[in-house]
C-alpha positions as CSV (number, residue, x, y, z in Angstrom):
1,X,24.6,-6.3,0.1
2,X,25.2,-4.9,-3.7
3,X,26.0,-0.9,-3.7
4,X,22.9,1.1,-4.0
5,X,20.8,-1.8,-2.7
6,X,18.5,-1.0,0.3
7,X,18.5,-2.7,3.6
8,X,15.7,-3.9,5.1
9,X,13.1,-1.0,6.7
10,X,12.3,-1.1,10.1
11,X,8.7,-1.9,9.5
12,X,7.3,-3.4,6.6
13,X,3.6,-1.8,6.1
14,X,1.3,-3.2,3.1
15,X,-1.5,-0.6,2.3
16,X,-4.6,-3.0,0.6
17,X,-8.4,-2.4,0.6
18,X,-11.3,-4.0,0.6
19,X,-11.5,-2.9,-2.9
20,X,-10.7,0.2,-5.3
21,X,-11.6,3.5,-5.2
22,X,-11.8,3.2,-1.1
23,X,-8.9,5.7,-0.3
24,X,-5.8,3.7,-0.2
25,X,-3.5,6.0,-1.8
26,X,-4.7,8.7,-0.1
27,X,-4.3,7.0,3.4
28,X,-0.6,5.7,2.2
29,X,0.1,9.5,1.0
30,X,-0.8,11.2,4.3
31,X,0.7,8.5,6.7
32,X,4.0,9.0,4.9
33,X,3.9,12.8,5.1
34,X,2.6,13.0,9.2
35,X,5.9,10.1,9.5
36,X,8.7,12.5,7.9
37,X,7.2,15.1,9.5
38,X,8.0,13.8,13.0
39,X,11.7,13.0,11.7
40,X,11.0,9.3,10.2
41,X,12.4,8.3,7.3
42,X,9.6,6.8,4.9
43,X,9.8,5.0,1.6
44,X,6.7,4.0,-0.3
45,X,6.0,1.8,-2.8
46,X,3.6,0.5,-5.8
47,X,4.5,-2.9,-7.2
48,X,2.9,-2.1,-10.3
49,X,0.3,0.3,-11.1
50,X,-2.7,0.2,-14.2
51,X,-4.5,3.0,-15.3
52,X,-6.5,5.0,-17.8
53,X,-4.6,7.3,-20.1
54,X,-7.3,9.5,-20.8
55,X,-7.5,10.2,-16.9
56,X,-5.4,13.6,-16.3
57,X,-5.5,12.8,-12.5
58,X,-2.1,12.3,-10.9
59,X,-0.9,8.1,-11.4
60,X,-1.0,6.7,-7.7
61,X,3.0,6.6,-7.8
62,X,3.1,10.0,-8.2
63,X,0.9,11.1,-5.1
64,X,3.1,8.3,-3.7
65,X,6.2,10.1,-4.7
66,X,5.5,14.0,-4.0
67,X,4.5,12.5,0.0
68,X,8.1,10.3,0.6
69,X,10.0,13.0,-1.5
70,X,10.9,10.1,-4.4
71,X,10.7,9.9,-8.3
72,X,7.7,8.4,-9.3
73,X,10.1,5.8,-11.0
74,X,11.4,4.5,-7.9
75,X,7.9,4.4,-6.2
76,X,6.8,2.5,-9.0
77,X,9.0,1.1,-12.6
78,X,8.0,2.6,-15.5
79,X,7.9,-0.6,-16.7
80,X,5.3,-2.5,-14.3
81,X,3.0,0.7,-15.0
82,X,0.5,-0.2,-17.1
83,X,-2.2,2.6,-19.6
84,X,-5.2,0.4,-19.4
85,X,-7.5,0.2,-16.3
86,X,-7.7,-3.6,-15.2
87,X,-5.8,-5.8,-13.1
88,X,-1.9,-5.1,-13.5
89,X,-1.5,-8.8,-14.8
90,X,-4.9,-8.4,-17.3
91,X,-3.3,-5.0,-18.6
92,X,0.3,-6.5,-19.6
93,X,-1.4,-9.4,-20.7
94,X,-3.5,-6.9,-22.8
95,X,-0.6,-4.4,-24.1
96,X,1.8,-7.9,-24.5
97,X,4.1,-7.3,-22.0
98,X,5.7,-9.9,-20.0
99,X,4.4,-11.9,-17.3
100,X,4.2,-10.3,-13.6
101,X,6.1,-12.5,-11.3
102,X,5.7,-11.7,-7.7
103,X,9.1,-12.4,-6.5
104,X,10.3,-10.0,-9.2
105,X,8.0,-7.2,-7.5
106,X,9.6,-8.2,-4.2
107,X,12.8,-8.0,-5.4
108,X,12.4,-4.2,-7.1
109,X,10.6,-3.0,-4.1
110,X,14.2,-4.1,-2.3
111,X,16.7,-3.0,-4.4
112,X,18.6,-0.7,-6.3
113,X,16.3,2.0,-8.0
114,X,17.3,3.8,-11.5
115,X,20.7,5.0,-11.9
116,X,21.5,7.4,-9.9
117,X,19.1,6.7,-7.5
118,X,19.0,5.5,-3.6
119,X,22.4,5.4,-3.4
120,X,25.1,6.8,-0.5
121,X,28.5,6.3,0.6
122,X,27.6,2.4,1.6
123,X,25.2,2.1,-0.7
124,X,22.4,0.9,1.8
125,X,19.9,2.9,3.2
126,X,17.3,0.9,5.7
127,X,14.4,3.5,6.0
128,X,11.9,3.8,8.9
129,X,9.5,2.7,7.1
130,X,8.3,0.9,4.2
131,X,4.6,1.8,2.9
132,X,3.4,-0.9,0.0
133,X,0.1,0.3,-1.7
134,X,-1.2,-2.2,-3.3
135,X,-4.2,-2.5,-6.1
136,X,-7.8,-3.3,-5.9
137,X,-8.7,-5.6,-3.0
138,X,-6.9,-8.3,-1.1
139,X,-7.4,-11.1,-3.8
140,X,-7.0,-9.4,-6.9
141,X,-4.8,-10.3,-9.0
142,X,-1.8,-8.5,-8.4
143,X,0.8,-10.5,-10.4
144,X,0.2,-13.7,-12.6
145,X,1.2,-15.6,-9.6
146,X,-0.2,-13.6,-6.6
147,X,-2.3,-11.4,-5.0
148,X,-2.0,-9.2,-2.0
149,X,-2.4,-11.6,0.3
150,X,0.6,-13.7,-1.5
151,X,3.3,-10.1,-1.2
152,X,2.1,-10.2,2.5
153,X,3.1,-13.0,3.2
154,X,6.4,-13.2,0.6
155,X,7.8,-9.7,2.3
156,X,6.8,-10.5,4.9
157,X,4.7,-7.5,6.4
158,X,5.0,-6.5,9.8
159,X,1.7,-4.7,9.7
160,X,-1.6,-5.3,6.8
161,X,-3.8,-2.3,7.1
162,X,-7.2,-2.4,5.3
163,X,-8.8,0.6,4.0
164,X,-12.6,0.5,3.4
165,X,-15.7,3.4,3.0
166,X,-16.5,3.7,6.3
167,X,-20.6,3.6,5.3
168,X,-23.3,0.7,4.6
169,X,-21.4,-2.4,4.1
170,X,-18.2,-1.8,5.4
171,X,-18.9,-4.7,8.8
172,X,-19.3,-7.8,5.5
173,X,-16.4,-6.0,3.0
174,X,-14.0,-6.2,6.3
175,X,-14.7,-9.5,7.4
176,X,-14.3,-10.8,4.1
177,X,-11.1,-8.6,3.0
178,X,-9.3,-10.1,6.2
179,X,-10.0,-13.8,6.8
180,X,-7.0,-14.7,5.0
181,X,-4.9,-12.3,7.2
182,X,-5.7,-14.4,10.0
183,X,-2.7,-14.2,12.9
184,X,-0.9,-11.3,11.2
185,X,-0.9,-7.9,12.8
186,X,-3.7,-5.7,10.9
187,X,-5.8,-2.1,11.3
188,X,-8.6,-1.2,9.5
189,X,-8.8,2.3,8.6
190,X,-12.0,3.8,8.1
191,X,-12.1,6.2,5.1
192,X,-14.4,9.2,4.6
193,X,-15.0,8.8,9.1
194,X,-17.7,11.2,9.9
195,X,-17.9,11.0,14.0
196,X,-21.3,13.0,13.3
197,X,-22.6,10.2,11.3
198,X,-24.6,7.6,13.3
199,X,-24.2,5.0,10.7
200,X,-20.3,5.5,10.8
201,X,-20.5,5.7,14.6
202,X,-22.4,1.9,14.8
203,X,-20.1,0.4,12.0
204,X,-17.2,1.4,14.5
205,X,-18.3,0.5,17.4
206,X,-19.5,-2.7,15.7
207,X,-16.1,-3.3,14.4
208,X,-13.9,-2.5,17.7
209,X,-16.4,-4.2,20.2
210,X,-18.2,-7.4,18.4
211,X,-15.4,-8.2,15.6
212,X,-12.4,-7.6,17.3
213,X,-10.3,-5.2,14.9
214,X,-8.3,-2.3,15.5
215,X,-9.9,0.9,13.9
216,X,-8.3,4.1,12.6
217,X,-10.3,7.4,11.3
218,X,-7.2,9.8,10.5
219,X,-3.9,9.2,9.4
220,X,-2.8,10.2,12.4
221,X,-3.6,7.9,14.4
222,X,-2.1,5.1,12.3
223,X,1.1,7.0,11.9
224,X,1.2,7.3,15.7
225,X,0.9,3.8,16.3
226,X,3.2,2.3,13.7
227,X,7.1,3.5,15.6
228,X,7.7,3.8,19.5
């Protein structure tokens, strides 16, 4: 292992959706702060992130970074961050930037950051935890080569958690999002949960008892359940 290179977390955690806007960064965010609260140390990371530059709301690596305690540079490269608002591969193809290969995203995510960063005496550090927040849905396009479902299974992931609205249409947009997750460990996290809400009630129940699947409300529970 090269100085400054990290060793492999204790548990490898990809943070996907059954499409945007559905809370994923949010979830990733307050997991990672209820996990170094209770002593854990917690990494996070965006492969790469695309966005609009009129938008003064904080980048997704920088939420990402103010909850692990990182530089939004490690969470994220400058260079796989991308100004225009489409699929990270669509927006470099767009501003002509190189091809996103997925086993270079694998490979940042692993080692060393900028200089100067993650580095100690034996330049390895193996966090707790490793969050991945990933973009849009399962089978966007994530790379030129890959989606989500292709980092899951090139890390490979320990645990796949898949955030959706936790109102009308969440049963179809979770059966969908995880049929190619099939045999890998996986939570669905129900964003926006209101136990007061019959509809939100029924689509958990419906969920837990008739599909099968694990279901988190609050952040809490999933950060309970990820470490002994």
């Amino acid at each position: 292992m090269s100085r400054g290179e990290r060793a492999r977390p204790g548990i490898v955690v990809v943070v996907t959706g059954t499409g945007t806007d559905v809370g994923k960064t949010w979830w990733t965010a307050a997991t990672a702060t209820l996990l170094r609260e209770q002593g854990r140390t917690v990494v996070a990371r965006k492969p790469a992130q695309s966005f609009d530059p009129d938008d003064p709301a904080p980048r997704d690596a920088d939420v990402l970074a103010a909850a692990t305690g990182e530089t939004p540079a490690r969470v994220c490269p400058p260079h796989r961050s991308y100004p225009v608002a489409w699929a990270p591969p669509m927006a470099a193809d767009e501003l002509g930037k190189p091809p996103i290969l997925l086993d270079e995203l694998v490979a940042e995510m692993f080692g060393p950051g900028p200089e100067g960063e993650d580095r100690d005496e034996d330049g390895a550090v193996a966090p707790d935890v490793l969050l991945v927040e990933t973009a849009g849905g399962s089978r966007a396009p994530l790379a030129h080569d890959g989606d989500t479902v292709s980092l899951v299974d090139a890390l490979p992931a320990d645990l796949v958690v898949v955030v959706a609205d936790a109102g009308l249409g969440v049963i179809h947009a979770v059966r969908s999002t995880v049929e190619p997750y099939a045999g890998r460990a996986l939570v669905v996290a129900l964003n926006r949960y209101d136990p007061t809400d019959p509809l939100h009630v029924r689509n958990r129940e419906w969920l837990e008892t008739r599909a099968g699947f694990g279901v988190v409300t609050d952040p809490a529970e999933l950060a309970a359940g990820l470490l002994p």
